[in-house]
N, C-alpha and C positions, 0 to 999 in steps of 0.2 A: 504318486502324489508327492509335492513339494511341498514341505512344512516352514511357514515365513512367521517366526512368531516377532510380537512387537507391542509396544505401547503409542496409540495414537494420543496425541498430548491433552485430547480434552477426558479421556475416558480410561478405565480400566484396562487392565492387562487383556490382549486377544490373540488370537493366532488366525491367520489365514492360511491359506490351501490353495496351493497354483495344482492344477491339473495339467499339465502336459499332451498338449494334441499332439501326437508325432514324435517331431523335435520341437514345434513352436512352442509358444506359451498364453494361450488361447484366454483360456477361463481361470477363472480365481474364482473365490467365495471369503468373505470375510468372519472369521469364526466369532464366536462370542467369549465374553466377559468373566474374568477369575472373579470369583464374588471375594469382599474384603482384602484385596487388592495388595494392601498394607505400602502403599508409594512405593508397589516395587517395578523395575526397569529391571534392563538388562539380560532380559528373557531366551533362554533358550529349550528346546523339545526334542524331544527323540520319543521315536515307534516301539512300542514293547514289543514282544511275541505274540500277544495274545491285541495284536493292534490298537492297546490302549496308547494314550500318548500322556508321556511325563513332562510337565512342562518346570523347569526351573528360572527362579528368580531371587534375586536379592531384594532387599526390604529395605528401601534405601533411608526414607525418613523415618521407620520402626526399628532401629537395627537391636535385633535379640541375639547378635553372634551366633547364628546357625542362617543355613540357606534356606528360601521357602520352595512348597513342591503345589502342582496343582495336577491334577487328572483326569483327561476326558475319555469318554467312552463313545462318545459321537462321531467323533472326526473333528473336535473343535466347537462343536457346537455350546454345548456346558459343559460346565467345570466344577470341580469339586471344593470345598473350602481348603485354603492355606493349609500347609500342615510342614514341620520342619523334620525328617529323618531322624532317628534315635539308632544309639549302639543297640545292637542283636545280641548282646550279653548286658545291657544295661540302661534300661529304658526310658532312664532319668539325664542321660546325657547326649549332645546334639552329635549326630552322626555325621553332618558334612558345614562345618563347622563356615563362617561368612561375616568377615569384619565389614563388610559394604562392599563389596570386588565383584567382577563380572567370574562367570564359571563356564565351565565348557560340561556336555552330557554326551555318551555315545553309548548304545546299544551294542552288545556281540554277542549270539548266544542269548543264553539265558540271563547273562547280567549286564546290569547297567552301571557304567562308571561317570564318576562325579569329579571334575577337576576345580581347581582352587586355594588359594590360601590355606591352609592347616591350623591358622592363629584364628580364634574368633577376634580378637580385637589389634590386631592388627595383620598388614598386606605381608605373610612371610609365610616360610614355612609348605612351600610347592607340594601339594599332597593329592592322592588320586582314592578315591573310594570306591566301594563294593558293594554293591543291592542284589538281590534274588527278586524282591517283592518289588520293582519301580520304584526303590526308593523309601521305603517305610521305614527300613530297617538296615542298615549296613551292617555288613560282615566281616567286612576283612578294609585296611588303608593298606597304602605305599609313601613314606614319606618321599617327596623325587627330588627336592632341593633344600636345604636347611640354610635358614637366612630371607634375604628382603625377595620377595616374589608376588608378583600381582594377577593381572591378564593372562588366561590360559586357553590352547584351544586342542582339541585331541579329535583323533580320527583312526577309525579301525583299518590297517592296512592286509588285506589276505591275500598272498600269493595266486592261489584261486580262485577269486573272485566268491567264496563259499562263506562266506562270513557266521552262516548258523551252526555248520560242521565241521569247520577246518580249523584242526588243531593247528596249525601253521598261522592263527591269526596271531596280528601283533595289535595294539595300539600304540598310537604315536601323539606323544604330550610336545607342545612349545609351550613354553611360556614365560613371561619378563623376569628377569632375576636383575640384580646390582651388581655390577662388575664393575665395581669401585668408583664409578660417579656416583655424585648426590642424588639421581631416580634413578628406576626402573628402568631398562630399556631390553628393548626384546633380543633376544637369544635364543638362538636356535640348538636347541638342548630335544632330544627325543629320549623318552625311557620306554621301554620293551615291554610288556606286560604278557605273557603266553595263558593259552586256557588251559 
């Protein structure tokens, strides 16, 4: 199953599901609605282990400086209310921190990493976070770039194709940093992350 999440422009946050006949791309289903929404965009999801799916989002017109998370147990169907990630030693402060910036999520294993700004208010500070629980609760960051950085996308790369047991997994971060113009622009920067 392909996971297509999205905001259609009249309604809440949703995720669809392309099913894969083959090689074609046959059937879809259009999943349902993040309740309390918060004008977020930007949406991305990934597959737990236990095939719940986390979906992430920024909160574009609420911005509280923390990312927001939501959670289905259906396959897309429902979703759970909004909730923002807190430190695992401190449950009073936002664990995957969101000046208004799009983020990247990818599964390896048992944990899920969260890319993104590191500034809640503002686009700086390239930082990659740690969850055991999908999110609830981070464990452990990486800062990967110190200074202006926006747009990020990551991807687990395994030699062997083993992504749930292969200690030879790596993730691989890009994401726009300032390289001395007045914006952002992308940069092809990878950081290593091993299990």
């Amino acid at each position: 199953t392909i996971l297509v999440p999205g905001k259609p422009c009249d309604t809440g946050g949703e995720l669809s599901t392309v099913d894969p006949d083959g090689y074609s791309l046959r059937s879809w289903r259009l999943g349902g609605h993040v309740p309390n929404f918060l004008s977020g965009n930007e949406c991305i999801a990934a597959a737990l282990p236990n095939n719940t799916i986390v979906l992430s989002f920024r909160a574009q017109n609420q911005r509280t400086g923390c990312r927001h998370f939501s959670l289905s147990d259906d396959g897309g169907i429902t979703w759970s209310q909004p909730y923002s990630p807190v430190l695992a030693d401190d449950a009073t402060t936002c664990g995957v921190p969101d000046p208004g910036c799009q983020g990247s999520i990818v599964q390896m294993g048992n944990a899920t990493f969260f890319s993104g700004p590191g500034d809640s208010s503002a686009r700086a500070d390239a930082l990659i976070t740690m969850s055991f629980d999908g999110g609830a609760t981070i464990v452990e960051s990486l800062l990967v770039h110190l200074g202006p950085s926006a747009y990020s996308d990551m991807t687990v790369y395994c030699p062997n194709d083993e992504a749930s047991a292969n200690s030879d997994c790596q993730i691989l971060i890009m994401y726009e940093s300032n390289t001395g113009q007045t914006s952002c622009v992308l940069q092809a920067v990878h950081a290593r992350l091993t299990q």
